[in-house]
C-alpha positions in Angstrom: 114.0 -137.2 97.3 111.0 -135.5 98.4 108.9 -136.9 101.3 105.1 -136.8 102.2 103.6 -136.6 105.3 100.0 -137.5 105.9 99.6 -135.9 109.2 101.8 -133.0 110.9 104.0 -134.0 113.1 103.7 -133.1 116.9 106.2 -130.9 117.1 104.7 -128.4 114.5 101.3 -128.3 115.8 99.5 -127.4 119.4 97.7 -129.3 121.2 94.4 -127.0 120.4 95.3 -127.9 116.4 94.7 -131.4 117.1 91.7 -132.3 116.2 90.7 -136.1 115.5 88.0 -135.8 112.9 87.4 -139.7 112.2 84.4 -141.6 113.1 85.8 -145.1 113.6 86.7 -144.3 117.2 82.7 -144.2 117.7 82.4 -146.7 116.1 84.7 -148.6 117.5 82.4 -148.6 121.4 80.3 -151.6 119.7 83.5 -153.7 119.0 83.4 -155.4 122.9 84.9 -159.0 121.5 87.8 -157.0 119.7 88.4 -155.4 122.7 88.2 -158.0 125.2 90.8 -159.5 122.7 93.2 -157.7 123.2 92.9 -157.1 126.8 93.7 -161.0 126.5 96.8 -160.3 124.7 98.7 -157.9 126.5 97.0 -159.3 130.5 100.7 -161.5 130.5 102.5 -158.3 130.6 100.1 -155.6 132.8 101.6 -154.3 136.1 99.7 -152.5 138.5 100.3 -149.0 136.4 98.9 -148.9 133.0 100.1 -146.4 130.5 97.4 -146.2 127.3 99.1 -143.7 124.9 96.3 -143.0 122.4 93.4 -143.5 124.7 90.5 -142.1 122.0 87.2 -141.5 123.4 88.2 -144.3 126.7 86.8 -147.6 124.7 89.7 -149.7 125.5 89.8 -147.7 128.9 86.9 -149.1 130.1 88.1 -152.3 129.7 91.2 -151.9 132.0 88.6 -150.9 134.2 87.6 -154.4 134.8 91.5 -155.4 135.8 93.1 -155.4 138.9 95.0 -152.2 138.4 95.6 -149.3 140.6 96.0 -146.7 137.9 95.8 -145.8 134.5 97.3 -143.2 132.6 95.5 -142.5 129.7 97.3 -140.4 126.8 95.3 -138.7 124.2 96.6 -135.8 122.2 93.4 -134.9 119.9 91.9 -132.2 121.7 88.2 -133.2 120.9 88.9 -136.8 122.2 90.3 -135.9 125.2 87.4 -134.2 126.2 85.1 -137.1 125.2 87.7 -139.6 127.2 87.8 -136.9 130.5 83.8 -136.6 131.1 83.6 -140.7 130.3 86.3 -141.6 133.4 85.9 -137.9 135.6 84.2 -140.3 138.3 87.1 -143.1 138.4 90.2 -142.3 140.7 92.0 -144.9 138.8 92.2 -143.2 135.1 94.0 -139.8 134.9 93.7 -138.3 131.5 96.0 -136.0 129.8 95.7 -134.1 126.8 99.4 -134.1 125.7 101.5 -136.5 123.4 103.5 -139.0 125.1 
């Protein structure tokens, strides 16, 4: 049987390909509750490194901003939102962006 694929996958595409070309992500800044919310899910399990794969724009970022951590590595593969996500954090020692999948 024949499969579909909705999006490429990462293998057959660069990094310069790899455009996000949503909105919700914007959107998404306004949600603070939603985000707190799940900052309050995963807390039990945070160590002192923080990988985010699929950081966006740095929404949720910010966020683990306001927790004891000492670093955060923050994944995001869209080439448009890492940019967005590098200029937001270039100030904070703590986040390290890179523009690669993980």
């Amino acid at each position: 049987p024949q499969t579909h694929c909705l999006y490429p996958r990462p293998a057959m595409i660069t990094l310069e390909e790899n455009l996000y070309v949503g909105k919700d992500l914007e959107a998404m800044q306004f949600a603070r509750r939603y985000h707190r919310w799940i900052i309050d899910e995963v807390r039990p399990y945070f160590g002192k490194e923080i990988a985010e794969v699929g950081a966006g724009c740095g929404n949720l970022t910010e966020f683990l901003l306001e927790e004891a951590l000492d670093s955060i590595t923050a994944f995001e593969p869209s080439s448009n939102m890492f940019r967005l996500l590098e200029q937001r954090h270039q100030e904070e020692s703590r986040v390290t962006p890179i523009n690669d999948f993980f």
